[in-house]
N, CA, C and O atoms as a GROMACS GRO file, in nm:
protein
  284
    1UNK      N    1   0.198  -1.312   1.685
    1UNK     CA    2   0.284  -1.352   1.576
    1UNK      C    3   0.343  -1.487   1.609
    1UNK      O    4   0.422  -1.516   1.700
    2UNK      N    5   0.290  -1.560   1.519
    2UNK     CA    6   0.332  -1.752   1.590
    2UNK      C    7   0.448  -1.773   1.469
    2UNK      O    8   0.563  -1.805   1.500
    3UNK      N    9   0.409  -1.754   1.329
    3UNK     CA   10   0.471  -1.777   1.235
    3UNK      C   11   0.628  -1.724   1.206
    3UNK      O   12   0.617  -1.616   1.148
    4UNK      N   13   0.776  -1.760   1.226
    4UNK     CA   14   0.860  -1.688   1.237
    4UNK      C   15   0.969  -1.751   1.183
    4UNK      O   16   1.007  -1.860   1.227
    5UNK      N   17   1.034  -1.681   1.074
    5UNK     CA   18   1.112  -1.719   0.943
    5UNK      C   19   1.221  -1.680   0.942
    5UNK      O   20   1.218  -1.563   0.982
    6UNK      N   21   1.340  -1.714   0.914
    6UNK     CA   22   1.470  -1.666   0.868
    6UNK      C   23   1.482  -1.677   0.742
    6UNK      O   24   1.409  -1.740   0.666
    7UNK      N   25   1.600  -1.599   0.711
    7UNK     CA   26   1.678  -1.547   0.584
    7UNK      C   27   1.748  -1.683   0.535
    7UNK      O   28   1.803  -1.756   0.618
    8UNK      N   29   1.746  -1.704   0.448
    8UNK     CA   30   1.808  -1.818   0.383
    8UNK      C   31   1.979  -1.781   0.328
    8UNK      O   32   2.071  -1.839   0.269
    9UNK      N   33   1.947  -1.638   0.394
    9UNK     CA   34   2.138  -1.603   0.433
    9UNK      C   35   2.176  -1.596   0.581
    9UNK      O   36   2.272  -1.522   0.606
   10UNK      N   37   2.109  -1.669   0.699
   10UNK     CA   38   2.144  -1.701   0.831
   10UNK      C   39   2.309  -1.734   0.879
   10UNK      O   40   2.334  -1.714   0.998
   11UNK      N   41   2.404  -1.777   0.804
   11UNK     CA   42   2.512  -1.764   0.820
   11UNK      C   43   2.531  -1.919   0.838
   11UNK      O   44   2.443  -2.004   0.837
   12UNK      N   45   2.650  -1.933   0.852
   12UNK     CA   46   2.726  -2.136   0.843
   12UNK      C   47   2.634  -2.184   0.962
   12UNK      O   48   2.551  -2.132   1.035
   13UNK      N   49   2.673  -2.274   0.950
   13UNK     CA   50   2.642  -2.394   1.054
   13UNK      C   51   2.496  -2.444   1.017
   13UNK      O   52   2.457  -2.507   0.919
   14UNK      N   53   2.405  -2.380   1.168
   14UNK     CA   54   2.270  -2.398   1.250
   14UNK      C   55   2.192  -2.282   1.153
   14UNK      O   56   2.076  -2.295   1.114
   15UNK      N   57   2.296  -2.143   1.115
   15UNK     CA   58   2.193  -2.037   1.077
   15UNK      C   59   2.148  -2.007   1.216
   15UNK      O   60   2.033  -2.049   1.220
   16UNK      N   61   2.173  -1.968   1.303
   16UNK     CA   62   2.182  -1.892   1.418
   16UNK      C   63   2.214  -1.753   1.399
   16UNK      O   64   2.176  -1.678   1.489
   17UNK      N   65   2.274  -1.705   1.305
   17UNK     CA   66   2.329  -1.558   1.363
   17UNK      C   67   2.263  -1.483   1.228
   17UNK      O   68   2.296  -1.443   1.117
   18UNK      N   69   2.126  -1.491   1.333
   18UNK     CA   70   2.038  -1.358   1.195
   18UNK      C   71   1.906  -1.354   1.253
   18UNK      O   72   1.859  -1.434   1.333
   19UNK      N   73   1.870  -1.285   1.220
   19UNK     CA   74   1.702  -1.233   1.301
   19UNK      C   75   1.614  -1.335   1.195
   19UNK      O   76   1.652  -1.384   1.088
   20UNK      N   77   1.489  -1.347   1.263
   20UNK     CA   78   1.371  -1.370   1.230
   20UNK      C   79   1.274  -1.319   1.201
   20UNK      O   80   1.234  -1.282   1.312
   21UNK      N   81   1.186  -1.280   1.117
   21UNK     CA   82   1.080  -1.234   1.101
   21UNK      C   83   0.924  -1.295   1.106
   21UNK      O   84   0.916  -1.415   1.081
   22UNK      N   85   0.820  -1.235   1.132
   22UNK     CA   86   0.675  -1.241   1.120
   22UNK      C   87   0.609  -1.167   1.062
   22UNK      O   88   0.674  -1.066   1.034
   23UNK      N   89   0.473  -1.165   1.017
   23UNK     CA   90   0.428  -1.076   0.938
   23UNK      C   91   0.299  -1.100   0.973
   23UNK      O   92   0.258  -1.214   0.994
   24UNK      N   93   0.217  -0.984   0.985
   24UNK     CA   94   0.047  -0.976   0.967
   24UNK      C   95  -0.013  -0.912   0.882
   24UNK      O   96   0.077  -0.861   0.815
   25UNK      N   97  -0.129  -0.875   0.832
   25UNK     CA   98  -0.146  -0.772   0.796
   25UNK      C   99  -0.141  -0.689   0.807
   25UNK      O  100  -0.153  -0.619   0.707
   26UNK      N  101  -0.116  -0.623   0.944
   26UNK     CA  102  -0.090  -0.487   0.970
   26UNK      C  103   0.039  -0.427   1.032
   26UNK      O  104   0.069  -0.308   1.039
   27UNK      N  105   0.113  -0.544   1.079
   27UNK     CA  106   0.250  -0.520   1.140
   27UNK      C  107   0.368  -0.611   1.108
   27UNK      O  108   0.329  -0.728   1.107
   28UNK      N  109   0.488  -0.602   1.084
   28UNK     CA  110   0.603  -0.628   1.102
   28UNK      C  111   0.657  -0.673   1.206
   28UNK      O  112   0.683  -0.589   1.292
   29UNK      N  113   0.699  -0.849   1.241
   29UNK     CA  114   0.788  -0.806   1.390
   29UNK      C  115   0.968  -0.844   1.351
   29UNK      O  116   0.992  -0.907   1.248
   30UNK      N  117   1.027  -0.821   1.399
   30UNK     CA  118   1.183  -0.847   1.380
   30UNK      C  119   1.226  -0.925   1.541
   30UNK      O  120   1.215  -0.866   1.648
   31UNK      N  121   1.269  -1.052   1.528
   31UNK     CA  122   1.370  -1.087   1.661
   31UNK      C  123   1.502  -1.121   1.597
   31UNK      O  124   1.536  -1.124   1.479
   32UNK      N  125   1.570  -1.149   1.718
   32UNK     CA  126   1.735  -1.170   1.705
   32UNK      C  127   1.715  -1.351   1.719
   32UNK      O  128   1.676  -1.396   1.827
   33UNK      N  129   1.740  -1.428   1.624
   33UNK     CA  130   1.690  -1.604   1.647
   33UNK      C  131   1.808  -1.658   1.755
   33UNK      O  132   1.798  -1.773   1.797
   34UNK      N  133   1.902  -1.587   1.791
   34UNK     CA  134   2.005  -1.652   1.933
   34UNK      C  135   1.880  -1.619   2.076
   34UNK      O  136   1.846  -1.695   2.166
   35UNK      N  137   1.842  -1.497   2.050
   35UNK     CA  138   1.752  -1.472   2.148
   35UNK      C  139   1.615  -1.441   2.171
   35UNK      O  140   1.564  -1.343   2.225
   36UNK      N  141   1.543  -1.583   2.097
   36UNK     CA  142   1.389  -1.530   2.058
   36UNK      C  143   1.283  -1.492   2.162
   36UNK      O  144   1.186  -1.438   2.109
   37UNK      N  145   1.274  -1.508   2.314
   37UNK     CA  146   1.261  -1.472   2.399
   37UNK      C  147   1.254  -1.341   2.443
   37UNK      O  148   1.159  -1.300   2.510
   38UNK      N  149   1.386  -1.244   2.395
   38UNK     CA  150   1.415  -1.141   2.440
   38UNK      C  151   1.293  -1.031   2.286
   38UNK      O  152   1.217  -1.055   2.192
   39UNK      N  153   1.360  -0.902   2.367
   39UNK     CA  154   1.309  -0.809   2.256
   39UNK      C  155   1.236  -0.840   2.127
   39UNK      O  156   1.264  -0.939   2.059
   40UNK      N  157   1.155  -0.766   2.100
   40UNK     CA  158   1.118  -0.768   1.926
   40UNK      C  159   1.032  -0.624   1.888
   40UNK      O  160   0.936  -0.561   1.932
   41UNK      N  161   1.139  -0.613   1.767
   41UNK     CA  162   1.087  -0.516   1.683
   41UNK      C  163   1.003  -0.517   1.612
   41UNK      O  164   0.996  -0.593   1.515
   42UNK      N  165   0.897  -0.410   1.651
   42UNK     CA  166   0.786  -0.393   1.551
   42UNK      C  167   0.734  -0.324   1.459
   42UNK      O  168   0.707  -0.210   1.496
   43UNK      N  169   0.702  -0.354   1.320
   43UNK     CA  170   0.723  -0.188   1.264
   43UNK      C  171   0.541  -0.224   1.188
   43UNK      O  172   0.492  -0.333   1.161
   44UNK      N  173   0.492  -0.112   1.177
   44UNK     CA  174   0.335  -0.101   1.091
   44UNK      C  175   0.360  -0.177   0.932
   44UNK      O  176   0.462  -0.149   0.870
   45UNK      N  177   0.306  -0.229   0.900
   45UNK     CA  178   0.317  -0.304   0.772
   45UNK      C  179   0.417  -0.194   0.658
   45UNK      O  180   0.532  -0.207   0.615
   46UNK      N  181   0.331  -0.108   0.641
   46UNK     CA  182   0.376  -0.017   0.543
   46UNK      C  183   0.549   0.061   0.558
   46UNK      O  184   0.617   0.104   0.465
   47UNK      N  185   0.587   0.058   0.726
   47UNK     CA  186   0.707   0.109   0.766
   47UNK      C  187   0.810   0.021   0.736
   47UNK      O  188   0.914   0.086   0.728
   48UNK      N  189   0.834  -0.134   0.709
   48UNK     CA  190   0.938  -0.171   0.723
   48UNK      C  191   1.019  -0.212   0.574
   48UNK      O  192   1.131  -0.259   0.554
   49UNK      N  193   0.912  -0.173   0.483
   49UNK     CA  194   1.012  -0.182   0.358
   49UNK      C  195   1.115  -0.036   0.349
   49UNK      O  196   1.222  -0.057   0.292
   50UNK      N  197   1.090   0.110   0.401
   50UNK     CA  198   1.161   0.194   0.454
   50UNK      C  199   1.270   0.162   0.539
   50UNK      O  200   1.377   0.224   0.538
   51UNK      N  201   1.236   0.035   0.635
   51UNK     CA  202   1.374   0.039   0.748
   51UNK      C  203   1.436  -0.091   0.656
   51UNK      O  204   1.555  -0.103   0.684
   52UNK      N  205   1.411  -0.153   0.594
   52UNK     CA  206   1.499  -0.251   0.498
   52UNK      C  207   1.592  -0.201   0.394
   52UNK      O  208   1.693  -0.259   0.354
   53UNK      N  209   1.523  -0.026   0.332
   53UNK     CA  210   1.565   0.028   0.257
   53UNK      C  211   1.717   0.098   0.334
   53UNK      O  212   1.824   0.090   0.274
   54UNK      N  213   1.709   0.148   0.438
   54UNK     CA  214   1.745   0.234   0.520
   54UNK      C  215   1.884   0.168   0.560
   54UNK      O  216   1.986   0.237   0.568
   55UNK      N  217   1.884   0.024   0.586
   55UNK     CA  218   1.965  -0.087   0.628
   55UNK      C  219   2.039  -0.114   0.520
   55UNK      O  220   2.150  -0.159   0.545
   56UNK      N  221   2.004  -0.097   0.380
   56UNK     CA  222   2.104  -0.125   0.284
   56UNK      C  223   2.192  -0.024   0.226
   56UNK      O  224   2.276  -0.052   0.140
   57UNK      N  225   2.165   0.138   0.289
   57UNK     CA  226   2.194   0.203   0.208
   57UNK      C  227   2.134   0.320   0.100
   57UNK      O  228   2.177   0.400   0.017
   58UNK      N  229   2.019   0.277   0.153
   58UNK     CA  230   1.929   0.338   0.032
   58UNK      C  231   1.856   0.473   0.056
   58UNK      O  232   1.850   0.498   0.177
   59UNK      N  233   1.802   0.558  -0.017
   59UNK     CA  234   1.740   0.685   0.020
   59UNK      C  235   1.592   0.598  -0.014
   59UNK      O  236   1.554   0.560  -0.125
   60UNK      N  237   1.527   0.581   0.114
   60UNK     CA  238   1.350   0.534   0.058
   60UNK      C  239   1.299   0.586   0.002
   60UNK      O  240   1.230   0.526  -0.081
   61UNK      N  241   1.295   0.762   0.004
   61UNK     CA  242   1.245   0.862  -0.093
   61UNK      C  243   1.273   0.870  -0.226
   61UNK      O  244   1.205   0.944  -0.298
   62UNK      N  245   1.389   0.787  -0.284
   62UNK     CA  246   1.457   0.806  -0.395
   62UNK      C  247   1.416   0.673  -0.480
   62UNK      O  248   1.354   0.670  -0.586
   63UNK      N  249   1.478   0.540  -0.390
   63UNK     CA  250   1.507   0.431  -0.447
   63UNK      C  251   1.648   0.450  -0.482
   63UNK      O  252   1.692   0.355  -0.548
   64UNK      N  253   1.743   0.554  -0.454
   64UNK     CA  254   1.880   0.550  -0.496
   64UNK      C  255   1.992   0.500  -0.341
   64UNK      O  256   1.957   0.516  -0.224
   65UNK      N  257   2.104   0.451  -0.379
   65UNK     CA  258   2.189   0.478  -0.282
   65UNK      C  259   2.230   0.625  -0.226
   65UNK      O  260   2.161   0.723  -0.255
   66UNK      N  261   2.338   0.633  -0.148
   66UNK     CA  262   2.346   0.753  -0.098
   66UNK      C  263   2.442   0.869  -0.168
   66UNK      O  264   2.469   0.985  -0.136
   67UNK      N  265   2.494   0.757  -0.316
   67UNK     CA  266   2.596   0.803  -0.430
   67UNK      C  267   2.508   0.873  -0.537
   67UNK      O  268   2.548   0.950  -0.625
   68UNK      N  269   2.368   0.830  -0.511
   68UNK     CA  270   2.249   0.869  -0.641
   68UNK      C  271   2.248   0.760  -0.749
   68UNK      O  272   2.198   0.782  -0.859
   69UNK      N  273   2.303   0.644  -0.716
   69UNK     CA  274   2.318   0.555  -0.830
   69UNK      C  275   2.133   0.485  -0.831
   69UNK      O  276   2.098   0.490  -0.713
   70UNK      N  277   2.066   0.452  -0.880
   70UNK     CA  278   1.990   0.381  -0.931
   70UNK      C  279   1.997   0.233  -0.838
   70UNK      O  280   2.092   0.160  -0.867
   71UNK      N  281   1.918   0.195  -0.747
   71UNK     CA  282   1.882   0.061  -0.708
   71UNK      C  283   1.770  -0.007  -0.737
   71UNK      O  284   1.754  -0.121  -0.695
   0.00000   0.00000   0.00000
């Protein structure tokens, strides 16, 4: 994974304080961009719209929050 992108919500300044992502066809990777060196998360292509879901709140099984509202 060479290709590696941030959120265009990275936070003030530099945009330092937010992970990075990569993508293949078949996998997901996640780093921390203060420490691209260290760790990285990897998830199977198909798994990480579940852990994005999961991170906001959301039931993946549903598409609802955890109130039942409609997202």
């Amino acid at each position: 994974m060479d290709t590696w992108r941030k959120s265009s919500y990275s936070g003030p300044g530099d945009g330092n304080e937010c992970v990075e992502i990569a993508n293949s066809p078949t996998r997901i990777a996640i780093r921390d961009s203060k420490a691209p060196a260290r760790a990285t998360l990897t998830f199977p292509a198909g798994a990480f719209s579940t852990f994005v879901q999961a991170l906001k709140g959301e039931d993946p099984s549903t598409g609802t929050d955890p109130a039942g509202f409609q997202v």
